[in-house]
C-alpha positions as CSV (number, residue, x, y, z in Angstrom):
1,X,113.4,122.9,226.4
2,X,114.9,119.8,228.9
3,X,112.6,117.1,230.1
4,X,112.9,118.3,233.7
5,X,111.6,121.7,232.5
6,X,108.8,121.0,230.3
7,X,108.0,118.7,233.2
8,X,108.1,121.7,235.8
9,X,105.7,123.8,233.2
10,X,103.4,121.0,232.7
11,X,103.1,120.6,236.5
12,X,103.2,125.0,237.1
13,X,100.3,125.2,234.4
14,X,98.5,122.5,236.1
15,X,99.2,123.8,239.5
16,X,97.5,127.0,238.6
17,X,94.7,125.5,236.3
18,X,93.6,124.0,240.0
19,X,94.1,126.7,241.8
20,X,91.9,128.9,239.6
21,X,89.1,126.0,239.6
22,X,89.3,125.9,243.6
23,X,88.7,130.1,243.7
24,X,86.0,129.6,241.0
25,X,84.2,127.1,243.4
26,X,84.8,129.5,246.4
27,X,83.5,132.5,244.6
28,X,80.2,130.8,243.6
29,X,79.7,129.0,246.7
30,X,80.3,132.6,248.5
31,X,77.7,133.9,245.9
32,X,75.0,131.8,246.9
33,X,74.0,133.1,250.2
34,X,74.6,136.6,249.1
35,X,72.3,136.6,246.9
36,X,70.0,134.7,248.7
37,X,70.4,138.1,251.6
38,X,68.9,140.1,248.8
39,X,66.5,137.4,247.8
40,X,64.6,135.7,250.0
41,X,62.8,136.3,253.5
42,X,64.4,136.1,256.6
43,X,63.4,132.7,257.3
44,X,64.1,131.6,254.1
45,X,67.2,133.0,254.2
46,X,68.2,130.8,257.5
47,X,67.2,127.5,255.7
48,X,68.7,128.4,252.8
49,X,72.4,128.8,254.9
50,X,71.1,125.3,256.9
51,X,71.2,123.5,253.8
52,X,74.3,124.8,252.6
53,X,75.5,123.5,255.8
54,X,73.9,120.2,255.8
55,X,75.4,120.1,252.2
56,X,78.8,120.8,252.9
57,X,79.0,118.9,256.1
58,X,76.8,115.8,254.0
59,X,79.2,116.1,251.2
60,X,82.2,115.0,252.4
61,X,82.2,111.3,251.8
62,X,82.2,112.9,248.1
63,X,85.8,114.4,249.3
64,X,86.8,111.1,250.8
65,X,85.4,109.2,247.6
66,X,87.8,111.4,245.6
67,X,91.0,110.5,247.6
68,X,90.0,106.8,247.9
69,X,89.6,106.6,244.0
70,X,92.5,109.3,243.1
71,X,95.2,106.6,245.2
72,X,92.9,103.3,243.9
73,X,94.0,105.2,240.2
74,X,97.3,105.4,241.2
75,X,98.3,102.3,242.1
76,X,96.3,100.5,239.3
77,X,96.3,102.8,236.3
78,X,93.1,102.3,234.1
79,X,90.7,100.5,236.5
80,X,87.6,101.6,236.2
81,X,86.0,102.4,239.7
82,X,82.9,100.3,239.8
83,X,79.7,100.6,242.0
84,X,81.7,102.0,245.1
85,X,80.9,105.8,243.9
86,X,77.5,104.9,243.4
87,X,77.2,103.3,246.9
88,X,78.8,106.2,248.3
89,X,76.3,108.8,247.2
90,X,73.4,106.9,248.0
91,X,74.8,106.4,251.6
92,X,75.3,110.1,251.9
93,X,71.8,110.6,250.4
94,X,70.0,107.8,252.1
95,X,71.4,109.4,255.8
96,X,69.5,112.9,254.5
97,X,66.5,111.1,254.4
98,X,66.6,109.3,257.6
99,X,67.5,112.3,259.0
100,X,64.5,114.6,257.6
101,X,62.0,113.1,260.2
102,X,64.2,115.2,262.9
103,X,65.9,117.4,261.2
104,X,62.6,119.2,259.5
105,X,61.2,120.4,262.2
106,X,63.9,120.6,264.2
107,X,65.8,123.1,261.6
108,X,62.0,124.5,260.3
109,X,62.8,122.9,256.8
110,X,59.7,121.9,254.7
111,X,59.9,118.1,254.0
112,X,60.5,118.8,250.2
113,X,63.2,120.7,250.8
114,X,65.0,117.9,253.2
115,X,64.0,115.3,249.7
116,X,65.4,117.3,247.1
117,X,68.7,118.2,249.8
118,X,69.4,114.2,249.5
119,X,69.1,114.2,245.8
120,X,71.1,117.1,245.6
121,X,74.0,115.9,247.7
122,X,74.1,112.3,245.9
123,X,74.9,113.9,243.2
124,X,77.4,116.2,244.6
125,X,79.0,112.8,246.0
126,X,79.0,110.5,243.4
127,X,81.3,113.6,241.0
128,X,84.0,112.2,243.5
129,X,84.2,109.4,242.1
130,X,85.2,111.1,238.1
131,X,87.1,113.6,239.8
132,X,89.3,111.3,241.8
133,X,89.7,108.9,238.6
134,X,91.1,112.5,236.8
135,X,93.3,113.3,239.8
136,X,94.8,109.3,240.2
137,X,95.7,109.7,236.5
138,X,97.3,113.0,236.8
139,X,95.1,115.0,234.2
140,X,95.5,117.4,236.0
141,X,94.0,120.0,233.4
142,X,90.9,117.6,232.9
143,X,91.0,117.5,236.5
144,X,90.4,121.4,236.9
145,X,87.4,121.5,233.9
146,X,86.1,119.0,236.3
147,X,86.2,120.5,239.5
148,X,84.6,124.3,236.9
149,X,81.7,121.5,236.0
150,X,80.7,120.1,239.3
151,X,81.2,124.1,240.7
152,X,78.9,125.4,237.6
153,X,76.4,122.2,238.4
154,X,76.3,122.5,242.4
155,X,75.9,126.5,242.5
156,X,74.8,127.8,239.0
157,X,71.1,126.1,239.6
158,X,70.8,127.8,242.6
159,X,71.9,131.4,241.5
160,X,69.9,131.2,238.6
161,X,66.8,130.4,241.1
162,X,67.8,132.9,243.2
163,X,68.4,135.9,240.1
164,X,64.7,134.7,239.0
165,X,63.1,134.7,242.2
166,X,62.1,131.4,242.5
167,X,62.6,131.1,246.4
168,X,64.1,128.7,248.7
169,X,61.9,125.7,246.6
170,X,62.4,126.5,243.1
171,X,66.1,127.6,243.6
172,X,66.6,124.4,245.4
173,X,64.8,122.4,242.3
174,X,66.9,124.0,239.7
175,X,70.0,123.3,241.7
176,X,69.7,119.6,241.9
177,X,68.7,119.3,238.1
178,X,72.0,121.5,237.6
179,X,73.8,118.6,239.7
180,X,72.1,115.6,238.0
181,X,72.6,117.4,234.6
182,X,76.7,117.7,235.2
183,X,77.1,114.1,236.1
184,X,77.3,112.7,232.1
185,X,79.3,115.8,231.8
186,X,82.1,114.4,234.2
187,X,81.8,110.9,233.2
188,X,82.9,111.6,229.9
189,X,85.5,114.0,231.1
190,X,87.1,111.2,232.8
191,X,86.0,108.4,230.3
192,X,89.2,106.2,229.2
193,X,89.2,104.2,226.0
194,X,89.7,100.7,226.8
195,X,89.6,101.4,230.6
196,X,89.5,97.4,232.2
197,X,87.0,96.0,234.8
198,X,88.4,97.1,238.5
199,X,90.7,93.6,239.4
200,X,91.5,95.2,242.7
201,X,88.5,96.7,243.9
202,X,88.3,100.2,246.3
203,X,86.7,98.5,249.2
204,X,84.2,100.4,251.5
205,X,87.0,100.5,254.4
206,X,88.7,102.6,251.9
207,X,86.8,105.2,251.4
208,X,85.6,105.4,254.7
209,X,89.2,106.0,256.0
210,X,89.7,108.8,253.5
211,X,86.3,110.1,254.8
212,X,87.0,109.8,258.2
213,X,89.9,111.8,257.6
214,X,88.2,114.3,255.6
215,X,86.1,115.3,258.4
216,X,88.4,114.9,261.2
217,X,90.5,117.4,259.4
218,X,87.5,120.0,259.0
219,X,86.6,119.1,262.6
220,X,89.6,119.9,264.6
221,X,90.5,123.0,261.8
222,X,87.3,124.2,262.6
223,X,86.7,123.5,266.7
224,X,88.0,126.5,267.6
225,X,85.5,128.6,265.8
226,X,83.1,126.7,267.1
227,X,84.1,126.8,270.8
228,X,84.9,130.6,270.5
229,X,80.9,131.3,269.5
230,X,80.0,129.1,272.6
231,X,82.3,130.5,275.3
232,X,82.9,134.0,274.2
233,X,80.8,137.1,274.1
234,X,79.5,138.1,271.3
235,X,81.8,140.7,269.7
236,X,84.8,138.9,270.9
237,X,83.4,135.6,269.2
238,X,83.0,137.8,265.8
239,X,86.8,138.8,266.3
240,X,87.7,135.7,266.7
241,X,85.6,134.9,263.5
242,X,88.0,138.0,262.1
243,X,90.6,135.7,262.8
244,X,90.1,132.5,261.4
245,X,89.5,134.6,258.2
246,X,93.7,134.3,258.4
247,X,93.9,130.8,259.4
248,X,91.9,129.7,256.7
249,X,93.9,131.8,254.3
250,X,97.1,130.1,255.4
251,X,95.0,126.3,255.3
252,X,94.1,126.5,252.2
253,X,95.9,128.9,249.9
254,X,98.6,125.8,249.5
255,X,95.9,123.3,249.2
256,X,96.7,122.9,245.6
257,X,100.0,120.8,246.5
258,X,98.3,118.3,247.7
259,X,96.6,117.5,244.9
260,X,99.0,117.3,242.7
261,X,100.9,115.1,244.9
262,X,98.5,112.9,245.9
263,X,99.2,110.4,242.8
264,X,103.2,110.6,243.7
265,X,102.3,109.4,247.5
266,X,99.9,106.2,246.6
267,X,103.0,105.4,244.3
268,X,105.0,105.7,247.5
269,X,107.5,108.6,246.5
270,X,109.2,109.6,249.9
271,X,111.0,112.6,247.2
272,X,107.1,113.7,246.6
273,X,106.6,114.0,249.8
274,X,109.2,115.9,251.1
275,X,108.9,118.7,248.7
276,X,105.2,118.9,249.3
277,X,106.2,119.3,252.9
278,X,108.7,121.9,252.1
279,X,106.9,124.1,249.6
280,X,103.4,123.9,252.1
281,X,105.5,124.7,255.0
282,X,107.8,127.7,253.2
283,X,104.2,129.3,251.6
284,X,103.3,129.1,255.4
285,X,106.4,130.9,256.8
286,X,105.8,133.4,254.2
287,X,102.4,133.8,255.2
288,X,103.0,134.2,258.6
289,X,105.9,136.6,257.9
290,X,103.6,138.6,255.9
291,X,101.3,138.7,259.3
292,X,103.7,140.0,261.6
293,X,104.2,142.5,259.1
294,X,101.3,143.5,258.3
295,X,99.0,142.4,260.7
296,X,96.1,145.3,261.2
297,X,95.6,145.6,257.3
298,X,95.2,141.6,257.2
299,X,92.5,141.8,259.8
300,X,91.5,145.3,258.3
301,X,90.6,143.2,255.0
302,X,89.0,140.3,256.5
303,X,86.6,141.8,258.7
304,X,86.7,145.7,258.6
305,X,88.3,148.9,259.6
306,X,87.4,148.2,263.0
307,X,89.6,144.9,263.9
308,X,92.4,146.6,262.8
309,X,93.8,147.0,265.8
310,X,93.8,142.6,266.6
311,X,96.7,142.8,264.1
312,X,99.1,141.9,266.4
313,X,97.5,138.4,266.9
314,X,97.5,138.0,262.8
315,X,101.2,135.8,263.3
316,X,99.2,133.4,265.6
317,X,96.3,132.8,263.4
318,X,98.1,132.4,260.3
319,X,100.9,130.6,261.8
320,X,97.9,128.0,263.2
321,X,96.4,127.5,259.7
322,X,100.4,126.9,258.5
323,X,100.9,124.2,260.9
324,X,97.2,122.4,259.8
325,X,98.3,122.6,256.2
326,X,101.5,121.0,256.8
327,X,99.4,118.0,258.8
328,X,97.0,117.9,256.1
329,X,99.4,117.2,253.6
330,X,100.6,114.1,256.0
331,X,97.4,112.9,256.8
332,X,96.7,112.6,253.0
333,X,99.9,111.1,252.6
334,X,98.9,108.8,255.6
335,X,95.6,107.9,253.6
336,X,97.1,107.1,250.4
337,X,99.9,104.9,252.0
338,X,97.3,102.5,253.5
339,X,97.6,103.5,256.9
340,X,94.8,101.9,259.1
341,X,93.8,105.4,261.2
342,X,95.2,108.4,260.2
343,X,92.6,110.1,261.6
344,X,93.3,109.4,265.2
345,X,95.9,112.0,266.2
346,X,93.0,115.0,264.7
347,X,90.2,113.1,266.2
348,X,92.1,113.0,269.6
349,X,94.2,116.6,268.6
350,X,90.0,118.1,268.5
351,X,88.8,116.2,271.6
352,X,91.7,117.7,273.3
353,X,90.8,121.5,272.5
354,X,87.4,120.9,273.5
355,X,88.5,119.7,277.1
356,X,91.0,122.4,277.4
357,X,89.0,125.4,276.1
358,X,86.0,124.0,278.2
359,X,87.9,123.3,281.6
360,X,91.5,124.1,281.6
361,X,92.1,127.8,280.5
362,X,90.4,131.2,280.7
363,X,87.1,131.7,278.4
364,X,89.2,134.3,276.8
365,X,90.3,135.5,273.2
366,X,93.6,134.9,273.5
367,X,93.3,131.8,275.6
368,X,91.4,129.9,272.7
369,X,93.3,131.2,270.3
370,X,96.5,130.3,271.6
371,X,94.6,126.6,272.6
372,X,94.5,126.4,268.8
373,X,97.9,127.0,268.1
374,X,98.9,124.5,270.0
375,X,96.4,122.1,269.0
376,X,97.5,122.4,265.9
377,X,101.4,121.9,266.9
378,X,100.5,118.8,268.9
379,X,98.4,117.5,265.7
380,X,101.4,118.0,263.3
381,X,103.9,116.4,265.5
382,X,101.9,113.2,266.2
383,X,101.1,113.3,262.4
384,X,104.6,113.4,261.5
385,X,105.8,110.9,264.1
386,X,103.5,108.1,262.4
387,X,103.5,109.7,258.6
388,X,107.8,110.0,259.0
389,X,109.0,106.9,260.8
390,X,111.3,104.5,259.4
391,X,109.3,101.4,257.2
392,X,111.9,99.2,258.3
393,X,112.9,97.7,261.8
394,X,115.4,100.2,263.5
395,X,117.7,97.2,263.5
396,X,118.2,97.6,259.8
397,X,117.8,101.2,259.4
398,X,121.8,102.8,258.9
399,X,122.4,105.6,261.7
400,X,124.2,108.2,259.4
């Protein structure tokens, strides 16, 4: 076997090791407020989904901390990360708790609930910082174990609660033991002998770029949905809901891309970034293709026999998620190259939607959705216009 292709298995296996560690992590994280249906009370049941919320949307400095270290890694092989993943998590935990005062009674959460949230996110958080030291290094394969542990340590607790009925509480308890107990578990994962102290430093800006970016990208992928429940009625809001299903789908089904060539664009590889661009954007074209296709029996699997007939808008919904996939993949590369905002053009790209789904167009379905689509376009090419241009002074740059 050549170089180039052992190199190409190495980088398939690893491709699908992640892949299968992202479904794992869906599946159990789609698993937890099943069970909790069949579980718990009704009210129980509401603050169990407003913590899962408060999680996700409190855990993304652990996404940003991941990035941050995974191009820190990169650039410096060996350096250890120091306190920054440390400071990070209790940042992300310390805001729970500042927040509990309004947000317990203004969500109906007891106050021991709202505590053991902040533990349990700090621990969620802080994993970033192993995960991204796995991912700068490109162990990949340690790097999907890793993303199985902090899945097993984040959900198992609470589906074990939940199968023994312990209730919102207990499940809750067990879940952040589950968290704390997978931490040693990733730090040795990652562990390298000899690793030296961290010369360079991640600094705090760092990470709160990649963070900032983080959530601008699940804000503006996300607005739509959001402004669909507020200014539609309510079946046409839960078709639109049918739809996003797709746009999702073609978001993140190429997501794995990404990470492998994170490493490849903090090293500054224009080559790695091209073919991440090409294979995202070709898996979206064959999404969408697929669509048009066969559009009623992709809305008939995401939300029923009776949105079949929305198939014809399938193209626009998966052709939407394409074009966010695309930016996200420039937006990371944005992040890992230094840039000082990548986040502007989603941040504006969202603020946008919201003005023109609010003021400018018809409170329809097809209105917002097509607002999305567009959104999305407008994102990308700004995205690409900053990620793409030349380094060098136009002066220098040879017009071939």
């Amino acid at each position: 076997m050549t170089v180039t292709a052992r190199s190409r298995r190495r980088i398939g296996v690893a491709g699908i090791a992640v892949a299968v560690a992202g479904a794992v992590t869906n599946a159990l994280g789609y698993l937890v407020p099943v069970l909790g249906a069949r579980q718990l009370s009704a009210g129980d049941l509401g603050a169990l989904a407003t913590v899962l919320a408060i999680s996700a949307i409190a855990g993304v400095p652990g996404m940003g901390l991941q990035i941050a270290v995974a191009v820190h890694r990169a650039r410096h092989p060996g350096a250890a990360a120091g306190r920054i993943g440390w400071l990070t998590a209790a940042a992300s935990a310390g805001a729970v708790v500042l927040l509990a005062p309004v947000a317990g009674p203004l969500l109906d959460l007891p106050p021991t609930v709202t505590f053991l949230l902040a533990a349990y996110t700090g621990g969620a958080v802080v994993a970033g910082r192993w995960l991204g030291e796995l991912q700068g290094d490109e162990r990949f394969l340690r790097l999907a174990l890793g993303m199985a542990v902090l899945a097993a340590g984040r959900y198992g607790g609470l589906i074990a609660g939940l199968l023994l009925g312990f209730g919102l509480t207990g499940s809750l308890l067990i879940g952040t033991a589950t968290v704390m107990l997978m931490l040693p578990a990733l730090a040795a994962l990652a562990r390298v002998p000899g690793a030296r102290p961290d010369d360079h430093g991640i600094t705090a800006k760092r990470v709160f770029t990649a963070c900032s970016a983080t959530l601008a990208m699940l804000a503006v992928s996300y607005a739509d949905l959001i402004l669909a429940r507020d200014l539609l009625p309510a079946a046409e809001s839960g078709a639109y809901a049918v739809g996003t299903v797709l746009t999702k789908g073609a978001l993140w089904a190429p997501q794995v891309v990404t990470v492998l060539a994170l490493p490849r664009f903090a090293q500054g590889s224009r080559r790695a970034l091209a073919l991440a661009v090409g294979v995202v954007a070709g898996c979206g074209a064959l999404l969408v293709a697929a669509s048009a296709l066969a559009g009623g029996l992709a809305f008939r699997l995401a939300g029923g026999p009776g949105y079949a007939e929305l198939g014809r808008y399938a193209p626009v919904f998966a052709a939407t998620g394409a074009l966010y996939a695309v930016l996200f993949v420039l937006v990371n590369a944005q992040v890992a190259a230094g840039a000082r905002w990548p986040s502007a053009p989603l941040w504006a790209a969202t603020a946008a939607l919201v003005v023109a789904a609010e003021w400018l167009v018809p409170h329809t379905f097809v209105a917002i959705m097509w607002c999305a689509a567009g959104t999305a376009a407008l994102a990308l090419a700004a995205t690409a216009f900053l990620a793409l241009r030349p380094k060098l002074p136009m002066s220098n740059v040879a017009v071939v």
